[in-house]
C-alpha positions in Angstrom: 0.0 0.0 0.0 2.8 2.5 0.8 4.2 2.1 -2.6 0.9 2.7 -4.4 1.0 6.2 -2.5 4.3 6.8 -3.4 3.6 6.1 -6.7 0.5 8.0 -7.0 2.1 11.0 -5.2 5.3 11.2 -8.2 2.5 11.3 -10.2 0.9 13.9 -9.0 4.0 15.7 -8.7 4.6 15.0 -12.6 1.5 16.9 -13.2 2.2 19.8 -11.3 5.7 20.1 -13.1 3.6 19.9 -16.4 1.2 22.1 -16.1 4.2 24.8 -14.6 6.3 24.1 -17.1 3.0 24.3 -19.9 3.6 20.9 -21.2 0.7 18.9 -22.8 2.7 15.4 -23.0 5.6 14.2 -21.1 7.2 10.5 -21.3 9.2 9.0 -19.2 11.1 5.8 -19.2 13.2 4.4 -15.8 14.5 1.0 -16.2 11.4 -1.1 -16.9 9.5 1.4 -15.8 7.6 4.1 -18.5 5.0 6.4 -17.6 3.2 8.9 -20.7 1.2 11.3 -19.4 -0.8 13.9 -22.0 -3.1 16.8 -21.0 -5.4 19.1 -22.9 -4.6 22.7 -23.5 -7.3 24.5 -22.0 -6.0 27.9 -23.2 -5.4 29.2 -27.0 -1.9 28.8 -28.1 0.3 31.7 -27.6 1.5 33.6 -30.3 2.1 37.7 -29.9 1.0 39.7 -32.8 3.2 43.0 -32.2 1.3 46.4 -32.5 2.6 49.4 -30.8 4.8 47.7 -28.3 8.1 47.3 -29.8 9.6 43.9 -29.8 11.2 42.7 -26.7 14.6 42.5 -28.4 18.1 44.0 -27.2 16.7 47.0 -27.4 18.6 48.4 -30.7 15.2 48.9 -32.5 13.9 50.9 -29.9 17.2 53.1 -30.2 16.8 53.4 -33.8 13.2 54.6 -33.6 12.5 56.9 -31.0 9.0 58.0 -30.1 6.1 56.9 -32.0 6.6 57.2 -36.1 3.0 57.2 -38.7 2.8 54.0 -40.6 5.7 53.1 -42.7 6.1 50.5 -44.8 8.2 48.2 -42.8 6.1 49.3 -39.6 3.0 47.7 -41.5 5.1 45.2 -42.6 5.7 44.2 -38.9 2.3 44.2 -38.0 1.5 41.4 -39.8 3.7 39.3 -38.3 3.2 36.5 -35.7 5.4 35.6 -33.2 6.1 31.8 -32.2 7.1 32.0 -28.1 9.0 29.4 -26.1 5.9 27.8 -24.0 8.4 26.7 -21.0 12.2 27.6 -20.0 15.1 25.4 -21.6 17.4 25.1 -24.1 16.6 25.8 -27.8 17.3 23.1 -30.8 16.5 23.7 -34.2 16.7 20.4 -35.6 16.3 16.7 -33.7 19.8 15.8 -33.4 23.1 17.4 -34.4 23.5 15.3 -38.1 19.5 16.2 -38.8 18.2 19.3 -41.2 16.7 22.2 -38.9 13.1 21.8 -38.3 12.5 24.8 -40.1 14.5 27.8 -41.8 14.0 31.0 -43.2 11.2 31.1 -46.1 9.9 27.8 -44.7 5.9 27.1 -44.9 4.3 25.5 -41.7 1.3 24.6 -40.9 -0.4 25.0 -37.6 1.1 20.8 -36.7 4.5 21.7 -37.9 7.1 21.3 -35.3 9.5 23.8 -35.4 12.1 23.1 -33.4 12.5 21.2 -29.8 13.3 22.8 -26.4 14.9 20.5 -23.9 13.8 21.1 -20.3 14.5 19.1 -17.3 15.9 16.3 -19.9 12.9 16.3 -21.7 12.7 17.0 -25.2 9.6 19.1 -26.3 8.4 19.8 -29.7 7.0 23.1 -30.4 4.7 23.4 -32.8 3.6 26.5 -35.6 -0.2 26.5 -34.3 -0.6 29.0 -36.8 -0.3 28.7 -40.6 2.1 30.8 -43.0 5.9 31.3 -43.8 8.9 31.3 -41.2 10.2 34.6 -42.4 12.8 35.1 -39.1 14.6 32.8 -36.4 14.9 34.7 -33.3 17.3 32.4 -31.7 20.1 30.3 -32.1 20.4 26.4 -31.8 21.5 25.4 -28.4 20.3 29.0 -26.9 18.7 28.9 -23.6 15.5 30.4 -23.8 13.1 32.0 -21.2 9.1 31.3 -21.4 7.3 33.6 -23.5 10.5 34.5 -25.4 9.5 35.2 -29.0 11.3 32.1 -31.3 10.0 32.8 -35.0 8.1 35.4 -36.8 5.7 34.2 -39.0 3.6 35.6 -41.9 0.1 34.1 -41.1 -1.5 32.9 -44.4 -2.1 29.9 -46.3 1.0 27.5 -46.7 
């Protein structure tokens, strides 16, 4: 009986690191022992679509324009973009292993299923997916990057792929 509790209570405690960490499936394998837990996502996926924030970036593009412009071009441009965020804290990959192509590069289409790269997090590999349609037209990181939750990844063109 005490081991049933015990079990039952690093369950639990799986869970909680899950739904912290924003994770809809996590597998684990120990031995003989494997455990695959999968959870809903109750909320919409989260994706930024910048308006007249700028970006959270190193702060050069603020620098380079001061104060609030009328529409340009590129400004417009911008607006159309979608940004793909880091759903949990880790360390960024853009392709499954070292010797594999990149998920995704520049000028890639994705659909909203298409994983675009894999963020490792407490030994535990999690693909990220588009969950929008369109074209990759920027990678905001670099492979093997740590990356912060909520940190923008991609910039997509929403559209039909």
């Amino acid at each position: 009986m005490a081991q049933k509790h015990s079990d039952i209570e690093k369950i639990k405690q799986l869970i909680d690191i899950m739904k912290a960490n924003d994770l809809t499936e996590l597998e684990i394998e120990h031995g003989d022992d494997k455990i695959a837990l999968k959870r809903s996502q109750s909320e919409p996926p989260r994706y930024f679509v910048p308006a007249l924030a700028p970006s959270a970036g190193s702060g050069a593009e603020a620098k380079e324009s001061p104060g609030i412009k009328g529409p340009s071009t590129e400004a417009q441009s911008e607006e159309e973009l979608v940004e793909i965020t880091s759903p949990l804290v880790g360390t960024f990959y853009a392709a499954a292993s070292p010797d594999s192509e990149p998920y995704v590069e520049t000028g890639s289409q994705v659909e909203s299923q298409t994983v675009v790269c894999v963020i490792e997090a407490m030994k535990v590999m999690n693909e990220i997916k588009a969950e929008a349609s369109g074209t990759i037209v920027e990678i905001l990181v670099k492979n093997g990057e740590a990356v912060e939750y909520g940190q923008p990844l991609f910039k997509l063109r929403p559209g039909d792929s």
